[in-house]
Structures are given as structure tokens and as C-alpha cells.
C-alpha positions as CSV (number, residue, x, y, z in Angstrom):
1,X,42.0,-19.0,51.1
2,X,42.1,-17.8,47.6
3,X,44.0,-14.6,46.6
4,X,42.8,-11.1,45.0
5,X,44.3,-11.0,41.7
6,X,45.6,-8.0,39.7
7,X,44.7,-7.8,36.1
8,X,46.3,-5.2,33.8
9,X,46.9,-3.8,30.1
10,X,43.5,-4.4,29.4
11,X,41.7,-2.4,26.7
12,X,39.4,0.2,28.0
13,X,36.4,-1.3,26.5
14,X,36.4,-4.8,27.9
15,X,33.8,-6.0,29.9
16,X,33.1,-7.7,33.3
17,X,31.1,-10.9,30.9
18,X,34.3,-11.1,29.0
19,X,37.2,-11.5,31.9
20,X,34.5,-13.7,33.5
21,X,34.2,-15.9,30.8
22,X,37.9,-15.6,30.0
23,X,39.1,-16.5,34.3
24,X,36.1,-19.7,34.3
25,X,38.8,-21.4,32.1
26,X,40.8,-21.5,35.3
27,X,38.2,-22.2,38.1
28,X,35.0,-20.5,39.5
29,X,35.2,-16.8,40.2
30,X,34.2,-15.4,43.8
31,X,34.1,-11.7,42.7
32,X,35.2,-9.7,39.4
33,X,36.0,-5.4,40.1
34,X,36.2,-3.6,37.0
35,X,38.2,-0.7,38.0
36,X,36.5,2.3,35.9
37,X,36.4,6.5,35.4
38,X,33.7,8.0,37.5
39,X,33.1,10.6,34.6
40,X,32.7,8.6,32.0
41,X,32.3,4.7,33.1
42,X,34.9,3.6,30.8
43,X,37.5,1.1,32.0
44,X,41.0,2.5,33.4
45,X,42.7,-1.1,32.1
46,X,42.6,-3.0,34.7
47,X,40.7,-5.2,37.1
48,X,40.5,-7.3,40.0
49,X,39.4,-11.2,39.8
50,X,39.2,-13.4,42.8
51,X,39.1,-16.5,42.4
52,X,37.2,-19.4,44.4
53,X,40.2,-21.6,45.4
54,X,43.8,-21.2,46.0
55,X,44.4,-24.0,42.5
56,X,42.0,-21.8,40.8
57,X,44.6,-18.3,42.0
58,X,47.4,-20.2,40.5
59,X,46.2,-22.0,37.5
60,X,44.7,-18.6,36.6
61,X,48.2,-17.1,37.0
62,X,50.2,-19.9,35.0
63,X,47.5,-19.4,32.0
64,X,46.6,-16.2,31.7
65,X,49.8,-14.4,32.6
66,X,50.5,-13.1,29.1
67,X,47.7,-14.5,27.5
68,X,46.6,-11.6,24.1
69,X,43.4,-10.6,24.8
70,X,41.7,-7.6,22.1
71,X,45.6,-7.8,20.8
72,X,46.7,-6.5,24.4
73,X,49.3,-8.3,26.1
74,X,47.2,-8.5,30.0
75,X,49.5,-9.0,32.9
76,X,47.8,-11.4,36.4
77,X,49.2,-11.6,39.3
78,X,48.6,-11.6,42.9
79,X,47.0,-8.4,44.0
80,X,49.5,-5.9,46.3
81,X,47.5,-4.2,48.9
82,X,46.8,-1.0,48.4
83,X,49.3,1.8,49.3
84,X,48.3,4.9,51.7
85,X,48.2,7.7,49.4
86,X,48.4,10.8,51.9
87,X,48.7,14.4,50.6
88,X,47.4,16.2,47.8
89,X,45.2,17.9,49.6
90,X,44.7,21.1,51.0
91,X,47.9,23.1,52.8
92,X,48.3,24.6,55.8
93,X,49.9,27.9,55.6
């Protein structure tokens, strides 16, 4: 079963075409989740790929790991899951 992966220190104006076309060099995608501001729809800098095959989660890692993309250094590995963020809501006095 193949593995979410995180990818981060991308530029804010990437697009989902581009880290598609960029993560087909390693193996066909299942999903791409551009992670973006609800306001304004721009990217936050990073993103989740998944990729078909656990080869394809690896080979993706090995390559692309580092690789300069729009001059930015972009970090892949395998996706955490995601903490429970409690608080910051309303108090109870």
C-alpha cells in the first residue's frame, strides 16, 4: 500500500500540473492535495502527493528529496499523521 507523502518549501505560486508532472518522473500518482489559504487561494508551500505504488513512494523520495524546483530547495518525505490540535478556542470562566 503506497504512502501519503509530504512535500514542502515550495513556492507559493506552484501549481497542482507542475508537481504532477514533476512526481510522474517517479511513478503514477493516485492523488495530489495542494494545501492552500482559504482567503486568498494561494498556496501555503506545501503539498501532499500519493503515489500509486510503494516503488513509486520511494523512488519519489530518493529523487526528489532535495531536488530545486522555482530555485527552492523542496523537502519529500513520508507524510506524519496529523496532530490533534485542541484549544484555542473559547474559555470557560
Amino acid at each position: 500500500m503506497a504512502q501519503r507523502l509530504y512535500v514542502g518549501n515550495l513556492s507559493y505560486d506552484i501549481t497542482e500540473a507542475k508537481l504532477r508532472d514533476l512526481f510522474s518522473q517517479a511513478g503514477e500518482i493516485a492523488s495530489v492535495d495542494m494545501i492552500t489559504d482559504k482567503f486568498t487561494g494561494k498556496g501555503k508551500g506545501f503539498a501532499f502527493v500519493e503515489m500509486k505504488t510503494d516503488e513509486a513512494t520511494q523512488d519519489a523520495i530518493s529523487r526528489l528529496d532535495g531536488y530545486s524546483l522555482d530555485d527552492r530547495n523542496i523537502a519529500v518525505s513520508v507524510a506524519r499523521p496529523r496532530q490533534d490540535r485542541s484549544g484555542g478556542g473559547s474559555r470557560n470562566y
